[in-house]
C-alpha positions, 0 to 999 in steps of 0.5 A: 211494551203495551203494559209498560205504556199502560203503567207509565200513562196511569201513574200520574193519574194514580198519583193524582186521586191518591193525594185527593183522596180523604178517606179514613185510610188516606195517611196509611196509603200516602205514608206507604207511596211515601216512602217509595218516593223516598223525600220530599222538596220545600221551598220555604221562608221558614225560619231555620231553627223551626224548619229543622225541627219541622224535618226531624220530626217528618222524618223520624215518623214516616222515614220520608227525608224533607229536603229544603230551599229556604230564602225571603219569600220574594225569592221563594216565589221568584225561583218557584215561577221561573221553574215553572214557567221554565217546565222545570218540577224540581219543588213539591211543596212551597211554604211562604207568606200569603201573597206571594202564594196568592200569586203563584197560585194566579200565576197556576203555579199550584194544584186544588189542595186537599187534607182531611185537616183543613177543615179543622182550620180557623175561616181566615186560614181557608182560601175560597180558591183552595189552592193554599191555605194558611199554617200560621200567623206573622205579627208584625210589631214595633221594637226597639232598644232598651238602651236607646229609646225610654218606656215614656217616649214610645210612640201611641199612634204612627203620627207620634212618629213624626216627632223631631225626637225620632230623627234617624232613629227608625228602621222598616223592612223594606218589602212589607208592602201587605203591612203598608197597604193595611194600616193605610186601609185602617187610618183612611188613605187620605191621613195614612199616606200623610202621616207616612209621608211626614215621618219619612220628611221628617225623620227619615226611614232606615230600609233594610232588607229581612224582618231578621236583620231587622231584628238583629240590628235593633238589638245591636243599637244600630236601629234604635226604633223598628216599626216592622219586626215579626214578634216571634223575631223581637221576642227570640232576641228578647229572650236571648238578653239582647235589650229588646222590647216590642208592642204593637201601635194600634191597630195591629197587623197580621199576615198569614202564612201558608202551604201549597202544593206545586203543579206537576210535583215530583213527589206527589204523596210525600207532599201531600203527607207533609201538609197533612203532617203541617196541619 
């Protein structure tokens, strides 16, 4: 019984100087304790054709199955608080947009990240805190239908929007608030909130809920003219022949999205070896 208590207290402690360990033979050993933990869990917002792949691919490598919750990130971050608030470990992993991991790693709802990889990412993608670190970039573009709105009428500058022409024309995500808050910072608060202001008293906003349906709703025509769409969204309908075109109103505005690893996960070394995998 003595051993066993042993055994039981020094797990997680194990587990813990494995998944912070950096030397050479780190994937060999996290591949190994792995596979005995057999899967892994994500909560994530990554699109779902990216995310399949994303699992084939970490399977067929270490044999280790990745197990998914996928939603918009706001939920991703609503079930990963309450979960852990509630003394609940069932996510290892979550992969999100920026601010909402910003916020559950405020809320110490992730552990100190470690992989030799990260110091292989660009400034921008590293935290100071280190507890999450950037896996890729949203860009947030304007779109619109090529049937509905002519090359010759696009908007140069967010105050072109306020013309009469756009009347019940746009469409905006309605949680973009990051995206907001930046070109605001960018045109000056002052002449950023008015420009806002007389678009929406003017022409009016169509708020829709989802960067995809967003996406999918300019290119049926319902929305004519989107200011917040993801490229990669707009480009995928582009490429699909629906009549979409996209550019981007200066200045330009990028999110990063990115990983961390939950406090108290379940499967310690199959998440640390995803993120490793991810990056």
């Amino acid at each position: 019984m003595r051993t066993l208590l042993a055994v039981l207290v020094t797990a997680p402690a194990l587990a813990l100087a494995q998944i912070q360990y950096e030397g050479p033979d780190r994937e060999k050993m996290l591949a190994e304790g792995a596979k005995k933990e057999g899967e892994v869990m994500l909560y994530t917002s990554l699109v779902p054709e990216d995310l399949t792949a994303l699992g084939a691919a970490f399977e067929k490598k270490y044999g280790v199955k990745l197990k998914t919750w996928r939603a918009n990130s706001e939920k991703v971050l609503q079930r990963a608080l309450t979960e852990a608030r509630a003394g609940r470990n069932d996510a290892d992993i979550v992969e999100t947009n920026g601010p909402q991991l910003e916020s559950l790693y405020r809320e110490k709802g992730l552990q100190p990240l470690r992989s030799p990889h990260i110091k292989d990412l660009m400034p921008q993608a590293r935290t100071a805190h280190g507890h999450w670190v950037g896996t890729r970039i949203n860009m947030f573009v304007q779109s619109y239908n090529t049937n509905l709105v002519k090359k010759d009428e696009l908007p140069k500058s967010y105050a072109d929007l306020t013309h009469p022409r756009w009347k019940g024309r746009l469409g905006i995500e309605a949680e973009d608030e990051d995206w907001f808050a930046m070109i605001v910072k960018e045109l000056g608060e002052e002449a950023g909130l008015r420009i806002f202001r007389d678009i929406a008293r003017v022409n009016g906003f169509s708020v829709r809920k989802g960067h995809t349906l967003l996406a999918g709703l300019v290119a049926s025509g319902e929305i004519p003219f989107a200011l917040t769409t993801y490229s990669h969204g707009a480009e995928k309908m582009k490429q699909k022949g629906a009549p979409v075109e996209w550019f981007a109103i200066a200045p330009a505005i990028g999110r990063a999205n990115g990983i961390g690893v939950t406090r108290k996960p379940p499967h310690p070394r199959a998440a640390a070896l995803f993120v490793d995998f991810l990056l």
